[in-house]
C-alpha positions as CSV (number, residue, x, y, z in Angstrom):
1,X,141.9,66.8,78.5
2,X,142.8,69.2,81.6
3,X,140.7,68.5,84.7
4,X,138.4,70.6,86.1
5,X,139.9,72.0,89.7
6,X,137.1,71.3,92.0
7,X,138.8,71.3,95.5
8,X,138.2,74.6,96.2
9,X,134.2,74.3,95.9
10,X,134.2,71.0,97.5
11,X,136.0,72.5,100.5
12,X,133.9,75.4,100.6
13,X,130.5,73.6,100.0
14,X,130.3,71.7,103.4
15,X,131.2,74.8,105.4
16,X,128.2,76.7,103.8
17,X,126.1,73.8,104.7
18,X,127.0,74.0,108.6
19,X,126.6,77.6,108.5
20,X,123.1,77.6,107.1
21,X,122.1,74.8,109.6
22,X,123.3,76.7,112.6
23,X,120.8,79.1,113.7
24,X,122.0,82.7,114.6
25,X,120.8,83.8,118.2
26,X,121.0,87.2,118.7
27,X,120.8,88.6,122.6
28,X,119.4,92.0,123.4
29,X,118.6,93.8,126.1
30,X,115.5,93.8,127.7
31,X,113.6,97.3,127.3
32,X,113.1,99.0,130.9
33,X,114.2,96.3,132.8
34,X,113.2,95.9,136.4
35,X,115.6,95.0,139.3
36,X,114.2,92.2,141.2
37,X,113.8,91.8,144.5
38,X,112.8,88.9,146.1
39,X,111.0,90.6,149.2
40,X,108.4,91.9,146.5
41,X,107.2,87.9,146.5
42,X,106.8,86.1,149.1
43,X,107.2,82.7,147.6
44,X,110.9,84.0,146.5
45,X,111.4,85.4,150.4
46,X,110.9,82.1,152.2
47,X,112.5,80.0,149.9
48,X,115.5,82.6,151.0
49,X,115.1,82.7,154.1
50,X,114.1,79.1,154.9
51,X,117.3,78.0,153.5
52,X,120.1,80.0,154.2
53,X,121.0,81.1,158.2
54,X,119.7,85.2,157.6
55,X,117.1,85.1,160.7
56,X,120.0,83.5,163.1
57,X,122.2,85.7,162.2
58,X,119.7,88.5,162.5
59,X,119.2,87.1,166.0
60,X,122.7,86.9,167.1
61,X,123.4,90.7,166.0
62,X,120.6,91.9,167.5
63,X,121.5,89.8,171.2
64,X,124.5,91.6,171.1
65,X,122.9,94.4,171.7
66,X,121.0,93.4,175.2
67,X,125.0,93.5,176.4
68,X,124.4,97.6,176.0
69,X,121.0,97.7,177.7
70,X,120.5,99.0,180.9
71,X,116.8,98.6,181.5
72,X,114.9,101.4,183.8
73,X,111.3,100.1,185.5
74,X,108.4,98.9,184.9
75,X,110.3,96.2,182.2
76,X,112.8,95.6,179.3
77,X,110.9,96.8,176.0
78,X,111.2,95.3,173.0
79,X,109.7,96.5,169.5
80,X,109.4,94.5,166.3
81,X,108.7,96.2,163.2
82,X,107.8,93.6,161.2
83,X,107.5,90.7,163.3
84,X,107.1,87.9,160.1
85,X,106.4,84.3,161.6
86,X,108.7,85.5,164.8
87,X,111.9,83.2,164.0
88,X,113.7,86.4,164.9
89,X,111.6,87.7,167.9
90,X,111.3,84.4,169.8
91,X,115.0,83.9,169.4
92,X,115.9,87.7,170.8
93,X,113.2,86.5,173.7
94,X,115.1,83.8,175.1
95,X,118.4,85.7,175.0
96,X,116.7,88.4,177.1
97,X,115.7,86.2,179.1
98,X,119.2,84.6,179.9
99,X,120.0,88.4,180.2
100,X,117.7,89.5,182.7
101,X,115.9,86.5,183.9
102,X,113.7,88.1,186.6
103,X,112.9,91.7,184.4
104,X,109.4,92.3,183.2
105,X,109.3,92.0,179.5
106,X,107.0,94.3,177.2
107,X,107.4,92.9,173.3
108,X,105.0,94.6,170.6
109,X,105.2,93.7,167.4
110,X,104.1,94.7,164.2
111,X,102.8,92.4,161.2
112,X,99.7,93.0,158.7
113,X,100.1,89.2,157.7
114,X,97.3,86.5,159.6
115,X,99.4,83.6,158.5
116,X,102.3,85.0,159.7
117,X,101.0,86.3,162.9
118,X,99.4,82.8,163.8
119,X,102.9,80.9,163.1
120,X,104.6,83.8,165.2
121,X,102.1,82.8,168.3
122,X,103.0,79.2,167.7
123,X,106.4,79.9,169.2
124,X,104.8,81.9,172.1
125,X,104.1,79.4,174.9
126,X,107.4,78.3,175.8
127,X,108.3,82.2,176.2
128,X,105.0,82.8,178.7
129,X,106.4,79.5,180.3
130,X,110.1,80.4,181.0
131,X,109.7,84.1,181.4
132,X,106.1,84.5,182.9
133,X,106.6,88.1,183.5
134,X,106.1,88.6,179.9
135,X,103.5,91.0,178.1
136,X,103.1,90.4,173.9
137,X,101.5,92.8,172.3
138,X,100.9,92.2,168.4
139,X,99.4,94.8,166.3
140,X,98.5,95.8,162.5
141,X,99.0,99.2,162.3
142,X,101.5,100.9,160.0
143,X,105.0,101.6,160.4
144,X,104.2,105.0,162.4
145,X,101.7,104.1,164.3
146,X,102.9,100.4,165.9
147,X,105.3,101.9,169.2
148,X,102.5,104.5,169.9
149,X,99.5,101.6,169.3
150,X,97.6,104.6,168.3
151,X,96.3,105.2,164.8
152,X,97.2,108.6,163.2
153,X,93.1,108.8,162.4
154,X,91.4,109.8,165.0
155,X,88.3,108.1,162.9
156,X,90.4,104.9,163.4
157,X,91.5,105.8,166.8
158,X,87.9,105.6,167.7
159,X,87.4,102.2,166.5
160,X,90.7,100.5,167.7
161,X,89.7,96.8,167.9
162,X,91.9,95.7,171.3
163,X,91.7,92.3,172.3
164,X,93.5,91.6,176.1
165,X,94.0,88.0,176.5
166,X,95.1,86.6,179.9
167,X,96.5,83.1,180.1
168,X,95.6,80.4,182.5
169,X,97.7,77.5,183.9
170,X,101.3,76.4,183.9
171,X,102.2,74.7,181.1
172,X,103.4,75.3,177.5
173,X,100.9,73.1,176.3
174,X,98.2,74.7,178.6
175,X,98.8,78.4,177.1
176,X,99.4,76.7,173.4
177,X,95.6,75.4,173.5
178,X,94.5,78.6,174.5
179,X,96.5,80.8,172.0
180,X,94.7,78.3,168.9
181,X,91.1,79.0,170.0
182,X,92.4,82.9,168.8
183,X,91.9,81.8,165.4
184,X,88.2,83.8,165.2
185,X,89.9,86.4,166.6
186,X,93.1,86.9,164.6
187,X,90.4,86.2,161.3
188,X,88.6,89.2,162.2
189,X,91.6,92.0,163.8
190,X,93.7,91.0,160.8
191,X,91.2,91.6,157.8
192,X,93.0,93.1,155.1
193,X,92.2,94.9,152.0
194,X,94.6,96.3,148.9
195,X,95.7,99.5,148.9
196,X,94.3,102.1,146.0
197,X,97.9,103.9,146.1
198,X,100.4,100.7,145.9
199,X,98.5,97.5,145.8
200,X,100.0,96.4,148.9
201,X,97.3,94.8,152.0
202,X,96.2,97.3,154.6
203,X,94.4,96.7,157.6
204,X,90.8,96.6,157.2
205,X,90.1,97.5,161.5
206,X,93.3,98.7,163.3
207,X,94.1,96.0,165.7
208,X,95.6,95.4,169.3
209,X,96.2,92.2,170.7
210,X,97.9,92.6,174.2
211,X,98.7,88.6,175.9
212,X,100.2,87.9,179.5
213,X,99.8,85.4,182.1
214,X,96.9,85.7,184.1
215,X,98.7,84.9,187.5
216,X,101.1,87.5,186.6
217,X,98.5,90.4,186.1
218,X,99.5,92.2,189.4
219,X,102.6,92.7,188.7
220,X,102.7,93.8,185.1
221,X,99.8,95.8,185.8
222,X,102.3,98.8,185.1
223,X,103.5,97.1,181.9
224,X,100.2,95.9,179.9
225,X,99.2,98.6,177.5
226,X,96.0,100.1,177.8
227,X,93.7,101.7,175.3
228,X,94.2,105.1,174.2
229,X,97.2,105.6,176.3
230,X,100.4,106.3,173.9
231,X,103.5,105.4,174.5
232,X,107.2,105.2,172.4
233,X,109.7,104.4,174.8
234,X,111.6,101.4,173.8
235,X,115.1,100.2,175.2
């Protein structure tokens, strides 16, 4: 009785099997996909930032320039557009310092963010403590309007909110105690509301705040900033 060839279906049988039990994942690609960009979040930004060396490096290139500066009286200006929690700033400071020890120093800076305005004043005292001939000056306003510290509207103009703080004592610690009572202060210059064109925070009152050592007031009396008097020259 001839056999009944069954090799071939045995053979083919368990390859079916494993093909039916592997499931079949098909990639396509996503419909109107959207580059992404970490500075749109700023969860994803300072987990960047806080670990990888972008801010020192920042810092060093930006030094390198103070070797080009010649600076022209009343002081060395220095503008920060946006300032973020000052990692940059303070570091740029203290090299100007070493660069000009004895020069005046007028810094404004520009941030709309309260959190990141009061960490950027937390590394502030030591800079009013080596270089006491310094003048900070930390504003709100937009992009255009931080070197002048003049808003654009003239309805805004009118109600500039500037705060002048002078410092008293000698110490770090001494101007440190002094820059955290500011908290009521920063809470109500640095009110912010969402923009009805892009959704990003505005300022809710433009805002001036203008610091300097009280001891030092005669001599940077040609370097604080006063209201409603524009300026844009920057070295």
């Amino acid at each position: 009785m001839p056999r009944t060839p069954v090799t071939a279906k045995r053979s083919r049988a368990p390859a079916d099997a494993r093909s039916a039990a592997i499931p079949r994942i098909e990639t396509r690609p996503a419909a109107n996909p959207t580059p992404f960009r970490f500075y749109d979040n700023r969860q994803k930004y300072l987990a960047f930032v806080n670990t990888c060396n972008e801010k020192a490096s920042i810092a060093r290139r930006a030094t390198r320039e103070l070797q080009l500066v010649r600076p022209s009286p009343p002081a060395l200006r220095l503008f920060d557009a946006g300032m973020g929690d000052a990692t940059v700033l303070a570091r740029l400071m203290r090299s100007a310092h070493h660069a000009f020890p004895v020069v005046p120093m007028l810094v404004v800076a520009k941030e709309i963010s309260l959190e990141d305005v009061r960490l950027g004043l937390e590394k502030m005292p030591d800079r009013f403590h080596e270089h006491p001939a310094t003048v900070l000056v930390i504003t709100n306003l937009h992009y255009a309007e931080a070197p002048r510290l003049m808003p654009r509207d003239v309805n805004f103009a009118a109600a500039l909110n500037w705060q002048e703080v002078r410092l008293t004592g000698d110490s770090a610690h001494q101007y440190a105690e002094q820059i955290e009572e500011l908290t009521a202060t920063l809470g109500h210059g640095w009110e912010t509301k969402p923009s009805q064109s892009s959704g990003n925070p505005v300022y809710v009152r433009p805002s001036v705040l203008t610091i300097y050592r009280d001891d030092q007031r005669f001599l940077l009396d040609s370097v604080i900033p006063k209201p409603g008097r524009t300026f844009e020259d920057y070295d």
